[in-house]
C-alpha positions in Angstrom: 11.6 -4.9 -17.8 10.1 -4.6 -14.6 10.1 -7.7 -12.4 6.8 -9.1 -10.7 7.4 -7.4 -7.5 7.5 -4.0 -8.4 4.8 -4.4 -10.8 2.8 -5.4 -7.6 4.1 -2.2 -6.1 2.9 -0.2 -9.6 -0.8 -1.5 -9.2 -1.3 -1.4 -5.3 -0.3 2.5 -5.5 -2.9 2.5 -8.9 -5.3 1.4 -6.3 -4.4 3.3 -3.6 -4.6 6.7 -6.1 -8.3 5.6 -6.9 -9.3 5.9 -3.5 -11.5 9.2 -2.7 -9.7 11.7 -0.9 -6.2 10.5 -1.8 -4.0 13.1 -3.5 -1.3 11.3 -4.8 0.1 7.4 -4.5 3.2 7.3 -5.9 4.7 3.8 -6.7 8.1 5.7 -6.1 7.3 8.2 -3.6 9.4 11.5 -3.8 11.8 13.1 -1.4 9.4 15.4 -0.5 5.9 15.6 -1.0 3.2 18.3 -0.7 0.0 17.4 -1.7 -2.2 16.2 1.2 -3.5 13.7 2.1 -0.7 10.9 0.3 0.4 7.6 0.6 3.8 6.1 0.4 4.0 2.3 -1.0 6.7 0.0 0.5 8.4 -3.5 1.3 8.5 -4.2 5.2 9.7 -8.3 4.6 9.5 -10.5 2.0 10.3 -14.7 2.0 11.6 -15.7 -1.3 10.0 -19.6 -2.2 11.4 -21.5 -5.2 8.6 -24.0 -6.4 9.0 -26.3 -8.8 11.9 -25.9 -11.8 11.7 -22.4 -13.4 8.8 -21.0 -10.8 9.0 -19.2 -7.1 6.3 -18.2 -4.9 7.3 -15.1 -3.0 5.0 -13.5 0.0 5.6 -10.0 1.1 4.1 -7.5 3.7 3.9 -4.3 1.7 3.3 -0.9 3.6 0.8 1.4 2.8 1.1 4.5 5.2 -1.5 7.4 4.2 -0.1 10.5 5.6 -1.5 14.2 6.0 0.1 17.6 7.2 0.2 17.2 11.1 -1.8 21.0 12.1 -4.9 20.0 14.6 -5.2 16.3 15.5 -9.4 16.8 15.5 -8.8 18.1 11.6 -6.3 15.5 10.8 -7.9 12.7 12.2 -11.9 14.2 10.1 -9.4 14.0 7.2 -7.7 10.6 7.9 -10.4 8.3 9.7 -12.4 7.6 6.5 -9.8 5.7 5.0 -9.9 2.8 7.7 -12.7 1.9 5.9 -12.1 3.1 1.9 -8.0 1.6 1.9 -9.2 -1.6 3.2 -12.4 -2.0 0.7 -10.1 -0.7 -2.3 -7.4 -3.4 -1.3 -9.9 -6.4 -0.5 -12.2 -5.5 -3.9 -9.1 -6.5 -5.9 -8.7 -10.3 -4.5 -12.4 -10.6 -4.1 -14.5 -12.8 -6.6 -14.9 -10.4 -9.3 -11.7 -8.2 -8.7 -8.5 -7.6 -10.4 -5.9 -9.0 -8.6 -4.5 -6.0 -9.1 -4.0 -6.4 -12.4 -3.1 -10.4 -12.0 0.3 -9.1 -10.6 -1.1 -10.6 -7.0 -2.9 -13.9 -6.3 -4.1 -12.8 -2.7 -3.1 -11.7 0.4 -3.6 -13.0 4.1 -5.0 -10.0 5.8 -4.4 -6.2 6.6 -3.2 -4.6 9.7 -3.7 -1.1 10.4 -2.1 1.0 12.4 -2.2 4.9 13.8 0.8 6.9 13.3 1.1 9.8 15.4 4.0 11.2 14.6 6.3 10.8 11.5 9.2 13.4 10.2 8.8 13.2 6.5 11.6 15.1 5.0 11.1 18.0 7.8 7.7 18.1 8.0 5.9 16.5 10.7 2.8 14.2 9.4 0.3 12.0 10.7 -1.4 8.7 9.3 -2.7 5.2 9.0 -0.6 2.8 8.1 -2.0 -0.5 6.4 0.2 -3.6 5.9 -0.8 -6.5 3.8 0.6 -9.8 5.1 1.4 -12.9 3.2 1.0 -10.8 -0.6 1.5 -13.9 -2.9 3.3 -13.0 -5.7 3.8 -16.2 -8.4 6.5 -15.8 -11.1 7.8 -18.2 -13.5 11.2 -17.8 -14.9 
């Protein structure tokens, strides 16, 4: 059964493969991948919390790089720049007042940073991207 954590991870990349323009969103991405533009869904730190007998509170900053086929930085960038806007609404619509919670895996997060990838090797092929991180993802799970 899967825990609470990597259901998280199932229903941010659910999100993430509803937003326009997004090829795929794996919520285990593959070796190799080539269907543009994609994201690849990910655990940079987590802080485990035990609460009170039989519960734990656990935040996390999950990764969320969107990546595209580095050709002609004008193209890329026409084909990535709209998600700085359509990532971040898809992601705040689920902890807003009538979202989600991404499927009540999530109670909120603290905020998203974003930040420009030039340059990453992704199984021999050189991409470029966005990558979000959403700090502080409070995850609540009861034993």
């Amino acid at each position: 059964m899967p825990q609470p954590f990597e259901k998280a991870l199932t229903q941010i990349a659910y999100v993430i493969s509803n937003v326009a323009g997004i090829h795929q969103a794996p919520e285990r991405p593959g070796e190799t991948q080539n269907d543009y533009p994609f994201a690849a869904i990910y655990l940079t730190t987590g802080n485990l919390g035990l609460g009170a007998i039989g519960t734990r509170k656990s935040l996390y900053s999950i990764a969320i790089d969107v990546l595209t086929a580095r050709l002609d930085l004008a193209r890329d960038l026409e084909i990535l720049n709209p998600f700085l806007d359509t990532v971040v609404d898809a992601l705040v619509a689920e902890v807003s007042d009538d979202g989600g919670k991404f499927e009540n895996t999530i109670s909120t997060f603290d905020e998203i940073t974003m930040q420009f990838i030039p340059r990453v090797d992704y199984a021999g092929t050189q991409m470029i991207g966005y990558r979000f991180i959403m700090s502080n993802v409070k995850i609540l799970h009861n034993s």
